[in-house]
C-alpha positions as CSV (number, residue, x, y, z in Angstrom):
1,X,18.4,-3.3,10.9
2,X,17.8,-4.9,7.7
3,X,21.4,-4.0,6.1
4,X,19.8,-2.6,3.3
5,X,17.5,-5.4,1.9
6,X,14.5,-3.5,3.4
7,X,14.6,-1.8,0.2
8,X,15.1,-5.3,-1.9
9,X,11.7,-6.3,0.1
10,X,9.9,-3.0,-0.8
11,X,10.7,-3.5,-4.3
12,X,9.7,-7.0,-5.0
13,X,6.6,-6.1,-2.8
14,X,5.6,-3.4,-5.2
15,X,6.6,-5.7,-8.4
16,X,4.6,-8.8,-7.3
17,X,1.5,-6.4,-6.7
18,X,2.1,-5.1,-10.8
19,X,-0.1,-2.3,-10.9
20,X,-1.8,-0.9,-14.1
21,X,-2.8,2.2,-14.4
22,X,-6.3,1.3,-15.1
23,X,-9.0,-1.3,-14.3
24,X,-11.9,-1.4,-16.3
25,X,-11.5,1.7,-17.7
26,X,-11.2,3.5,-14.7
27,X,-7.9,5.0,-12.8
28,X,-6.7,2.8,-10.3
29,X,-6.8,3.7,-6.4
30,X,-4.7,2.8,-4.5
31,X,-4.7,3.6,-0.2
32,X,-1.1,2.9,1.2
33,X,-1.8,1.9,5.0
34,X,1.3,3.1,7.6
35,X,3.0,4.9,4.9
36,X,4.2,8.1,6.1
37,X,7.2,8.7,4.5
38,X,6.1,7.3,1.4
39,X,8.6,5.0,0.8
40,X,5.9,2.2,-0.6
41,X,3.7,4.8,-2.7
42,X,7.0,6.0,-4.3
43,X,7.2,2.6,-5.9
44,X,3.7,2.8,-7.0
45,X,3.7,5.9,-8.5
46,X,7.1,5.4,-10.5
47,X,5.0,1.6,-11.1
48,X,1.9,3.3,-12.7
49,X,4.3,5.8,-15.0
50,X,5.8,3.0,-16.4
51,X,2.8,1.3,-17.0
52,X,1.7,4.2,-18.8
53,X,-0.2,6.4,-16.5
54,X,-0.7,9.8,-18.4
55,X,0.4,13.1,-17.4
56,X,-2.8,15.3,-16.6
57,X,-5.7,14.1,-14.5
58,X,-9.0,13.2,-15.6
59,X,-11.9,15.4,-15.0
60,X,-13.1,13.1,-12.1
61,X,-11.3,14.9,-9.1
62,X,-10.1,11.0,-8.2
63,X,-6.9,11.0,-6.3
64,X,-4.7,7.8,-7.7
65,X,-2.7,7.2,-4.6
66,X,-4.1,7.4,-0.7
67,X,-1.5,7.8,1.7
68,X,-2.8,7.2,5.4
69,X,-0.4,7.3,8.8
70,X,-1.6,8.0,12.1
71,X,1.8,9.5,12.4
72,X,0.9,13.3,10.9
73,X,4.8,14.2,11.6
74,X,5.3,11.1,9.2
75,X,2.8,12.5,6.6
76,X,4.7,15.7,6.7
77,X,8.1,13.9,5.8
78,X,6.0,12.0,2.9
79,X,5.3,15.0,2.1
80,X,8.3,16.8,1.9
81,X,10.0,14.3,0.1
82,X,7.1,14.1,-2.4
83,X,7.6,17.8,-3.2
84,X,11.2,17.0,-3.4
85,X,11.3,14.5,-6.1
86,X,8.2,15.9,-8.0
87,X,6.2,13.5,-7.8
88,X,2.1,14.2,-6.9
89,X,2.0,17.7,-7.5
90,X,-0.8,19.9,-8.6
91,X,-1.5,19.2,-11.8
92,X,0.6,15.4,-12.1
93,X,-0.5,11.8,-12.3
94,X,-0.6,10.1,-10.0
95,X,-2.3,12.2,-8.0
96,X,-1.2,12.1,-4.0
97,X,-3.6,12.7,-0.8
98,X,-2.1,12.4,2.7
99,X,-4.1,11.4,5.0
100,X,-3.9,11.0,8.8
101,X,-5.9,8.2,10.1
102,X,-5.9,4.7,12.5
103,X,-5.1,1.9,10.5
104,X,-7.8,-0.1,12.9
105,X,-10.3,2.2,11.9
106,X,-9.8,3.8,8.5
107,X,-12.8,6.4,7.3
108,X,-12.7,5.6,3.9
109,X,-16.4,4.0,2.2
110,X,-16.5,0.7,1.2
111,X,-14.8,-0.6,-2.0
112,X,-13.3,3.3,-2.8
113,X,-10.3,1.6,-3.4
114,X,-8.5,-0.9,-5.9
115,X,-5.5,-2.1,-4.2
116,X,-4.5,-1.8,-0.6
117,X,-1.1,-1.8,1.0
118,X,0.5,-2.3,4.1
119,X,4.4,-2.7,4.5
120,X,6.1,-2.5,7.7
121,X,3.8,-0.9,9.8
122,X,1.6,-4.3,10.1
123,X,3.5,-5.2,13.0
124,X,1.8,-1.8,14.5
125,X,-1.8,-3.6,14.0
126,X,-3.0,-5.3,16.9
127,X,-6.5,-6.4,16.4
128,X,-7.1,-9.5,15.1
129,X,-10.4,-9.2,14.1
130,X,-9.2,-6.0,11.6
131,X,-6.2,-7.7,10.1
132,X,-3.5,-9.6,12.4
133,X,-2.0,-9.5,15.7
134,X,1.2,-7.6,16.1
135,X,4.4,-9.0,15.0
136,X,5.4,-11.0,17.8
137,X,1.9,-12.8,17.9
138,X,1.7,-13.0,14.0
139,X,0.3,-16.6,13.2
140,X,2.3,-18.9,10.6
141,X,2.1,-18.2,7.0
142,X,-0.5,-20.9,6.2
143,X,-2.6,-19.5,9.0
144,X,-2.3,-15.9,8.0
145,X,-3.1,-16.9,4.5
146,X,-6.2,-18.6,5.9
147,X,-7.2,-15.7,7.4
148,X,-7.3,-13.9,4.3
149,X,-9.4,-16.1,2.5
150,X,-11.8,-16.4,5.4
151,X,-12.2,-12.3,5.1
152,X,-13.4,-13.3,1.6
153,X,-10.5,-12.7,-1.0
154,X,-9.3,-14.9,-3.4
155,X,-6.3,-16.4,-5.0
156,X,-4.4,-16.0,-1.7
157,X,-0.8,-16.3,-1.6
158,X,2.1,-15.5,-0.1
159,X,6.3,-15.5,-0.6
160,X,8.7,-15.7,2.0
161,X,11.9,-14.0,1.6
162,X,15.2,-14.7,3.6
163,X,13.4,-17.8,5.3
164,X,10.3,-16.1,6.4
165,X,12.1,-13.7,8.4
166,X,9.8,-11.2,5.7
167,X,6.6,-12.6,3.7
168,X,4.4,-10.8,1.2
169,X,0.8,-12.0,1.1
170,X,-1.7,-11.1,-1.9
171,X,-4.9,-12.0,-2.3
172,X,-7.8,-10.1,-4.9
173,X,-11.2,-9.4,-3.4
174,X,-13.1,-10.1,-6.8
């Protein structure tokens, strides 16, 4: 569909968020909406290694990395490919949880989380009120990036790639 530059997008998606591995002294959490297969929490987890994540977990029991899909056979492949390439096992930073659940209506308490992400499967939202229309109905950029700061985050921004065919928006609830 893309030819490839899908994974170009999910790349400079998970560089322009920068993750640390801590904020203010505490592990980072991060919930990956609509991401099954894992392809964005992947990113994130190589991202935190490299920014110097250690090895063991902390005494806390805090999972680093939240993956939620209403899609359980989409979990399962996450999974899977998790075990596959090492990465959130038993024992490892970052920690993994997969977690099936509505992107409308997550079940998570408030603030339990320091970044939130949501590739592709936006165009699956449909309520407005939650986060945006579907795809076909998504309001211009400005608009969207209205919305954002209307649900109270700040620093707002956004970058179109290949025309605006994809755009990543950011904004920091502070």
């Amino acid at each position: 569909m893309s030819g490839g530059m899908h994974r170009l997008w999910k790349d400079e998606f998970v560089n322009m968020l920068g993750p640390l591995p801590h904020r203010n002294g505490e592990p980072l959490r991060i919930l990956d909406v609509a991401g099954g297969t894992g392809d964005i929490a992947f990113r994130m987890a190589d991202r935190l290694k490299r920014a110097g994540l250690p090895d063991s977990p902390t005494d806390d029991d805090r999972t680093d990395i939240v993956v939620c899909d209403i899609n359980g056979s989409m979990l399962r492949v996450g999974e899977e490919r998790a075990t596959a390439r090492g990465i959130g096992l038993p024992g490892t930073r970052p920690s993994f949880a997969w977690v099936e659940g509505d992107a409308e209506q997550l079940k998570f308490e408030d603030n339990s989380f320091d970044v939130y992400t949501i590739a592709f499967g936006i165009r699956n939202v449909t309520h407005v009120d939650y986060l945006v229309e579907s795809i076909r109905q998504f309001p211009p950029q400005d608009t969207f990036k209205t919305m954002i700061e209307t649900a109270g985050f700040q620093k707002v921004s956004y970058t179109n790639f290949m025309d605006g065919i994809v755009a990543v928006h950011s904004g920091f609830k502070l």
